[in-house]
N, C-alpha and C positions, 0 to 999 in steps of 0.2 A: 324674274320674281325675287323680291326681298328674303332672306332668312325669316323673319317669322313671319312672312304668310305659306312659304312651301312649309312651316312646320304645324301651323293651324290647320294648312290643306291635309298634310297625315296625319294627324290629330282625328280629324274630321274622320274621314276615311274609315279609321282605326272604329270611330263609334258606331257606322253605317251597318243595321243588321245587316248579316249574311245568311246567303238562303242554305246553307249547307244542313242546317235540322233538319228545315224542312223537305229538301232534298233526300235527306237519309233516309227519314220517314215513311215520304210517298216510294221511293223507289221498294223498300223494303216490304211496305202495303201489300203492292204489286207482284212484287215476287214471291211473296208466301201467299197472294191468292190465286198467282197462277199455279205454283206448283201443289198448290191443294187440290185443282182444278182438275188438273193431270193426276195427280200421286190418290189421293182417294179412290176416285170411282174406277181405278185399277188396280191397286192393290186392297182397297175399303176400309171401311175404320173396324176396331176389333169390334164383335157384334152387341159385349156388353160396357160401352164405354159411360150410359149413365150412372151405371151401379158400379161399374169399377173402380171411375171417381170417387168413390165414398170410402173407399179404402186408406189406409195411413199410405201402403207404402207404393198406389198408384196415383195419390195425390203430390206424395215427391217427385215419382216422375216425371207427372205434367207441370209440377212448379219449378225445381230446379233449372232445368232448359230456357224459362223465363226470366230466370234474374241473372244466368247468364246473360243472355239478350239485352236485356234491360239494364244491368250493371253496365255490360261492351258496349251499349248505344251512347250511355253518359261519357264514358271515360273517352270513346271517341269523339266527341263533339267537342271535350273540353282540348285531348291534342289535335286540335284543328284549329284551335287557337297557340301563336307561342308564349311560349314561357308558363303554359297551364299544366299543371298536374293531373290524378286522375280525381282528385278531391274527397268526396262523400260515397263518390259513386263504389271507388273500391269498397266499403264496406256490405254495397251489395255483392258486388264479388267474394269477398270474401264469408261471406254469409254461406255460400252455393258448399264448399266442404264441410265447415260444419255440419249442416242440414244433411249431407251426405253420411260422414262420419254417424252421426247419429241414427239413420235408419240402419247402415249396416251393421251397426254395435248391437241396435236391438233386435235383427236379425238375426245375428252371431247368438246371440242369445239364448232364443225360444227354439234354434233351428238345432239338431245332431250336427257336430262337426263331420259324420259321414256326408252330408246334405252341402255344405258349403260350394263344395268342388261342382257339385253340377249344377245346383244353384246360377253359378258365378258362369261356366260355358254356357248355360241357358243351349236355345234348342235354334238361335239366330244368329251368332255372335257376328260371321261373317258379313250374313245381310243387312246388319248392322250397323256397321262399322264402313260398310261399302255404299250404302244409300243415304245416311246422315252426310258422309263426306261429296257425296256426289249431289245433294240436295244443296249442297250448303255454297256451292258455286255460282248460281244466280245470285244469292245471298251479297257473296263475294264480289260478286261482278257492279252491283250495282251499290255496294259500302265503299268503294274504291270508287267509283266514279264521283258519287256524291263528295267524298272528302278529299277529292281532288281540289274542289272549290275551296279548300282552307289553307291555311296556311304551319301544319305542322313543321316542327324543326327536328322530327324525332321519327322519319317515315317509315324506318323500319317496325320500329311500337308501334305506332298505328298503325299499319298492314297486319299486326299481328293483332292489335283488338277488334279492327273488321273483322278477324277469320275468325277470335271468340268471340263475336256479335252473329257471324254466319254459321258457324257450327250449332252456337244456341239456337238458332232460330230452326235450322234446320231438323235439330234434335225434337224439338216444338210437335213443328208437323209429323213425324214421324213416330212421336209418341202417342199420336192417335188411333195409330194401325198396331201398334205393339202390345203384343199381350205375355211378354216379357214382364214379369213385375216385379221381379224378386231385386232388392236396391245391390245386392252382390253383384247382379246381372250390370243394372242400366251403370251404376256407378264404375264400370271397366268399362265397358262399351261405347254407351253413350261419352264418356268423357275422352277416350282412348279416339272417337272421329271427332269428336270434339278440337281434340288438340293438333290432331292431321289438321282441321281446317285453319287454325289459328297458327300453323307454321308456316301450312303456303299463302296465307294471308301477309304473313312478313315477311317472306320471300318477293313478293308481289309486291309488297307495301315498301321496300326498300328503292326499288325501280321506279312504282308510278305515282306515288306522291312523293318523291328527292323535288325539289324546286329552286 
């Protein structure tokens, strides 16, 4: 083969979608409808979850865990391409502390600093912190496999945005059942399995996407 047709050939190549979105996507579907499948009708969702939605600072909780996810899904996809950054997407991640920052400031607020301290242990910290990270393993299991198909140059980073793509998600489902509301609470907790998830994601991510 001539020089420029092997270089047309990886050219070509280079442009040929890659099913790794759609990969992430359906795997991720699937995992958070199985373990909804399991995790609800055994532990159940808290029993006022329409009305508690209407609230400021239980509507953070079900929102932040999503732009986790949703930020981790972007930034993943794009290092699964090389030489991509995380682009736009970080400013959904970075949007998730702000949004944080801000319910606990106005919490901090309105609440006695007597109030803070138990606020923040809440009355689950453990189950917590132990069922987000153990949720968030499907997550994991199936954001690795997916972005295996890619071609990242950076595999330890992406092992660690799989795990803050799977910690988010798993935080997700979990905030279903949690009637934890207080952002003192979910903002140590939820983020505290959050980041277990997103280290042994790059722990993992450094071994099973190296290529």
């Amino acid at each position: 083969m001539r020089t420029d047709d092997l270089i047309r050939a990886m050219a070509a190549d280079t442009e040929r979608p890659r099913p790794v979105a759609a990969a992430l996507a359906v795997g991720l579907l699937i995992a958070a409808a199985t373990l909804a499948a399991i995790f609800l009708p055994v532990m159940g969702p808290r029993p006022d979850l329409g009305m508690g939605m209407m609230t400021p600072a239980v509507a953070v909780k079900q929102a932040f865990p999503v732009l986790v996810a949703l930020g981790a899904f972007g930034v993943a996809l794009r290092l699964a391409r090389p030489g991509s950054g995380a682009g736009g997407w970080a400013l959904v991640l970075l949007a998730v502390p702000v949004m944080l920052g801000i319910a606990v400031a106005a919490t901090m607020a309105v609440m006695p600093e007597s109030g803070w301290m138990p606020a923040m242990m809440g009355q689950s910290n453990g189950q917590c912190v132990s069922l987000i990270t153990l949720m968030s393993l499907p997550f994991l299991a199936v954001s690795l496999w997916a972005l295996r198909g890619g071609a990242s140059t950076r595999p330890t980073l992406s092992g660690a945005v799989a795990g803050l793509l799977s910690g988010g998600a798993a935080a997700v489902v979990y905030s279903y059942h949690c009637t934890e509301d207080s952002p003192l609470f979910y903002s140590v907790w939820y983020v505290l399995a959050i980041l277990v998830a997103t280290g042994l994601g790059a722990m993992l991510g450094s071994r099973f996407l190296r290529w």
